[in-house]
C-alpha positions in Angstrom: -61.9 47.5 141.8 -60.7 49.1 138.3 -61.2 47.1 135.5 -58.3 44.8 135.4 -58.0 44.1 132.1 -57.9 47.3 130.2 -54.6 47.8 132.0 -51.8 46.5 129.5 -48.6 47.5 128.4 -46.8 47.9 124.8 -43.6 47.2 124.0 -41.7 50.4 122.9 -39.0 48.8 120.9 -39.1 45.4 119.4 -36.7 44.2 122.6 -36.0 46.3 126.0 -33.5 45.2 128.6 -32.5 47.3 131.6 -32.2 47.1 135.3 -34.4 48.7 138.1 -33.4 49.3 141.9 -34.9 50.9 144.5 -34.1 54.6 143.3 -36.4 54.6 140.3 -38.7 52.1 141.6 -42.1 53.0 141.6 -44.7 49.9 142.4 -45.9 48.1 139.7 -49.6 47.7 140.3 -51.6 44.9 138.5 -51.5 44.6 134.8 -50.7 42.0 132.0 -49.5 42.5 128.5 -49.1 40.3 125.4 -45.4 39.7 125.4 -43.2 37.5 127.6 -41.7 39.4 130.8 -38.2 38.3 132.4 -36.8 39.2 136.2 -33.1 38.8 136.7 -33.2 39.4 140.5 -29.5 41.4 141.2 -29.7 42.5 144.9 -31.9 42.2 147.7 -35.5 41.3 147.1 -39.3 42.3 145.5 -42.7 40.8 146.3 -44.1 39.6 142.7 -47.5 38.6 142.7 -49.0 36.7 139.2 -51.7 35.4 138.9 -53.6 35.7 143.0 -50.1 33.8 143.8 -47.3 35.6 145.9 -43.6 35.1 145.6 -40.7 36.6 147.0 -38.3 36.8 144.8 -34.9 37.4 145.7 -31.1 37.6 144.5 -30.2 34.9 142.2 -33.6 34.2 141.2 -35.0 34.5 138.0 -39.6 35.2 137.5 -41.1 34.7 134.0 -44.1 36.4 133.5 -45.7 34.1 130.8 -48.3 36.6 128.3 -51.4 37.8 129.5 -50.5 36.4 133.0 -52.1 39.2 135.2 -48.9 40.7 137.8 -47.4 43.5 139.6 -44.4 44.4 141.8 -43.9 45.2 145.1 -41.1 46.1 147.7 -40.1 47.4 151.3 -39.7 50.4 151.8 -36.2 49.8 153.1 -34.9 47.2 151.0 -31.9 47.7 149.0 -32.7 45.9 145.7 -32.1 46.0 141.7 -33.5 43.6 139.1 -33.1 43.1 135.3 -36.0 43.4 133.0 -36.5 41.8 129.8 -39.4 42.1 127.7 -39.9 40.5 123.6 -42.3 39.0 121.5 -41.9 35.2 122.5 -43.9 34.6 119.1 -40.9 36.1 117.0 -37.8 33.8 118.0 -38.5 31.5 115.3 -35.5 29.1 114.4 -36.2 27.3 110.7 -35.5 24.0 110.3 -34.7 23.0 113.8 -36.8 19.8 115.1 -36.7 21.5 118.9 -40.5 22.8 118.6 -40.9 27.0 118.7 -39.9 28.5 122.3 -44.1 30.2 122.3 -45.4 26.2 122.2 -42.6 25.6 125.0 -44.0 28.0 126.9 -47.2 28.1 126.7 -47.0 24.6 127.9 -45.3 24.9 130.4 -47.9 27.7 131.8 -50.6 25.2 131.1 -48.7 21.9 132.6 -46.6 24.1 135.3 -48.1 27.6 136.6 -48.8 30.7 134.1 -45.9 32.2 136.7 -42.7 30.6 136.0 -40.2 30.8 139.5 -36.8 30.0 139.3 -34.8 30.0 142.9 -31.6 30.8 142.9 -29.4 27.4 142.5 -31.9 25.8 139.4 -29.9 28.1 137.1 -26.4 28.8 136.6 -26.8 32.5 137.7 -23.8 33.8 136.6 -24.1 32.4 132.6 -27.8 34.0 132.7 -26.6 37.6 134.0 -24.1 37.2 131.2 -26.5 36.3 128.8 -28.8 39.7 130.1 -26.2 41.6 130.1 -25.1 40.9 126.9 -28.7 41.7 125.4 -29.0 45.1 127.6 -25.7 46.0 126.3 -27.0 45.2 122.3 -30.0 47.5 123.0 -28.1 50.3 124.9 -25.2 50.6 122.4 -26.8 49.0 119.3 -24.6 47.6 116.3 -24.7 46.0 113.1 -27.0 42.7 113.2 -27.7 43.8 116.7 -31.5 42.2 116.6 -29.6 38.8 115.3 -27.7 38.9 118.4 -30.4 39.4 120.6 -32.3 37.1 118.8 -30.0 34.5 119.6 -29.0 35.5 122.9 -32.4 35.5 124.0 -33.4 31.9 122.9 -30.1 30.8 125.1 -31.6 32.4 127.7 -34.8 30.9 127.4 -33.3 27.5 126.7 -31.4 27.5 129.5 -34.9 27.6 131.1 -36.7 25.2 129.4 -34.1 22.5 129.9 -34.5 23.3 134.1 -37.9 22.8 133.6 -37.4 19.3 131.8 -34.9 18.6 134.5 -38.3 18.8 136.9 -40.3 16.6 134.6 -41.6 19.4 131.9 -42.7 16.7 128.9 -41.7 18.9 126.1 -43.4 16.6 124.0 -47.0 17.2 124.8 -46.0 21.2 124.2 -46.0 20.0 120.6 -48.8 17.8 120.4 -51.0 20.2 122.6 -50.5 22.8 120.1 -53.2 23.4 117.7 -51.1 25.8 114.8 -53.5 27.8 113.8 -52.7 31.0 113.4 -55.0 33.0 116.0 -55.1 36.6 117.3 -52.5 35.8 120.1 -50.3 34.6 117.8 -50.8 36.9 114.4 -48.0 39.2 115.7 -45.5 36.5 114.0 -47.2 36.7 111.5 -47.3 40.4 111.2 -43.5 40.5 111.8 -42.7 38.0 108.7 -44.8 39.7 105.9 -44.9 43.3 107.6 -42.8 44.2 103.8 -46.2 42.8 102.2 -49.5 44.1 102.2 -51.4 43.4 105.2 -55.4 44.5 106.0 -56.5 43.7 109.1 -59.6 42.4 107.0 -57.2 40.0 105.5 -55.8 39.0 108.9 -59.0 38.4 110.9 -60.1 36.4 108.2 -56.7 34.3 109.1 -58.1 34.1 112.6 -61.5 33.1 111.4 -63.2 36.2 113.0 -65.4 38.9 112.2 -63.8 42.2 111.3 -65.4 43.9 114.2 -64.2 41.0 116.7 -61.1 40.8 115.7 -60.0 44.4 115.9 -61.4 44.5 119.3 -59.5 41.6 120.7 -56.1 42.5 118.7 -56.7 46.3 120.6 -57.1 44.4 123.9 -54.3 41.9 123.4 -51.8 44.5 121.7 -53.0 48.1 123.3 -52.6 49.2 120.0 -55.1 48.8 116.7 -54.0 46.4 114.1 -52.8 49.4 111.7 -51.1 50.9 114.5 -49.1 47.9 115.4 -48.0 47.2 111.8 -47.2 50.8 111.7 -44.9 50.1 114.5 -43.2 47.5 113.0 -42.4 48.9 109.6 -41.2 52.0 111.5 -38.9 49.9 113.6 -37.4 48.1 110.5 -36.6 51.2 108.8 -35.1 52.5 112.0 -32.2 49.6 111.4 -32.2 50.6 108.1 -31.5 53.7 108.7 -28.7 53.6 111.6 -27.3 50.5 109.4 -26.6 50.9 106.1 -27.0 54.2 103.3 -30.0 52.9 101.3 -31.9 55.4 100.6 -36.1 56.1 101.6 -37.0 55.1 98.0 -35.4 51.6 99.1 -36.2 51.7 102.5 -39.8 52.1 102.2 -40.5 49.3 99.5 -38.4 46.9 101.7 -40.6 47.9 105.3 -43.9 47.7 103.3 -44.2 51.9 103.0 -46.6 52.5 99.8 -44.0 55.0 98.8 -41.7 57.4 100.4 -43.8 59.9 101.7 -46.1 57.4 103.0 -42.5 56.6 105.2 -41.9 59.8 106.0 -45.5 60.5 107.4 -45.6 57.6 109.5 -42.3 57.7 110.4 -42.7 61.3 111.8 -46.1 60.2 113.5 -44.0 57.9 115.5 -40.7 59.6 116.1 -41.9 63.1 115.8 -39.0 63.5 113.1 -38.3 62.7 109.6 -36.2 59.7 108.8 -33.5 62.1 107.4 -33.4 63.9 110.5 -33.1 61.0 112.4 -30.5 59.5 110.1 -28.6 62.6 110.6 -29.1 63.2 114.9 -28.1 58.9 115.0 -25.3 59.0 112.7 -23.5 62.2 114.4 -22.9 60.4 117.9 
């Protein structure tokens, strides 16, 4: 057997939805990754395994693959299906100043009091407000507008509270979620972290001294959580930020980079290009002309 766990996925953007049916299906063989994974089953059905546990998840239901829960996909060769696919940073839907405790400490109790695999049959959810609610947030990411990432931000903490209610429903104590909850900030959870001050300077020196870990430890377990190095991920957030920047408003890269955390403007322009393989004029300009 390969070695399990150097299989992971990165996020592309900061938030992906889309569908998948049985034309560009391919299996999904085992894997986990560090964000939180939705299934929105459409039509027909897939075999989901997480975790050594196999479901079969058909239309209606909806499958939440937790973080670093271990899954893959699977589906007859026959079967007509198609399925919506979420995938975000749980860490990053913050909401200040509510007294409903963060959507990660939900969660991650619920994987610990629950399953790491989340299942939802069809009939626990109202199925039609939760396809509104993906569709919605696909459409944001497909055809993206002015305080786009706001909207998804709140469309995806409906979603997920729609959830988390079913699960109290079924005897989830939200309450020991909170008190179960150590907050410290630890390599699992520095992304948030990373997202709030990504405008500041930030060593991944600095941050594994947050964790309380070594340099050398902390770099290897951000690469295996993340499947990227600590500079590469904060380059991948600044460069996303500007992105918005860019499509949004007519500041120019002088502004841009001292607001995404860019040393200076041609520090934005390398990076930038390293990631896009374009300059941020260019892609300004190829955005801007649709």
């Amino acid at each position: 057997m390969g070695k399990l766990f150097e299989y992971i996925d990165t996020l592309n953007t900061p938030f992906e939805a889309f569908t998948t049916s049985k034309d560009n299906f391919y299996p999904v063989r085992p894997h986990w990754h560090y964000y939180m994974e939705l299934i929105i089953m459409l039509k027909g059905k897939i075999t989901v395994e997480c975790n050594g546990q196999n479901y079969v998840v058909s239309k209606g239901d909806i499958f939440v693959f937790c973080p670093k829960a271990i899954h893959s996909i699977t589906a007859g060769r026959c079967e007509d299906f198609e399925y919506g696919v979420m995938k975000f940073d749980i860490g990053k839907l913050n909401v200040p100043g509510t007294t409903t405790p963060s959507l990660r400490q939900l969660f991650e109790g619920a994987q610990t009091s629950i399953s790491p695999a989340l299942y939802f049959p069809k009939g626990n959810t109202d199925f039609r407000k939760m396809y509104e609610l993906f569709e919605s947030c696909k459409k944001e990411i497909e055809t993206p507008s002015f305080g786009y990432d706001l909207v998804l931000h709140s469309t995806i903490c409906l979603f997920l509270m729609e959830l988390v209610r079913v699960l109290r429903n079924e005897g989830f104590n939200t309450d020991a979620a909170v008190t179960g909850s150590t907050g410290y900030v630890t390599v699992d959870t520095i992304s948030e972290y990373i997202d709030l001050h990504s405008s500041e300077h930030l060593s991944a020196n600095d941050l594994a001294d947050m964790c309380g870990m070594s340099y050398s430890y902390f770099a290897k377990s951000f690469k295996q959580i993340y499947g990227r190095s600590c500079k590469e991920y904060i380059e991948f957030v600044r460069v996303s930020k500007a992105e918005d920047l860019l499509l949004f408003t007519d500041f120019d890269l002088t502004y841009i980079s001292q607001e995404t955390g860019f040393s200076d403007c041609s520090h934005l322009i390398k990076v930038f290009k390293k990631w896009k393989g374009e300059t941020p004029k260019q892609y300004r300009i190829k955005k801007k002309s649709r």
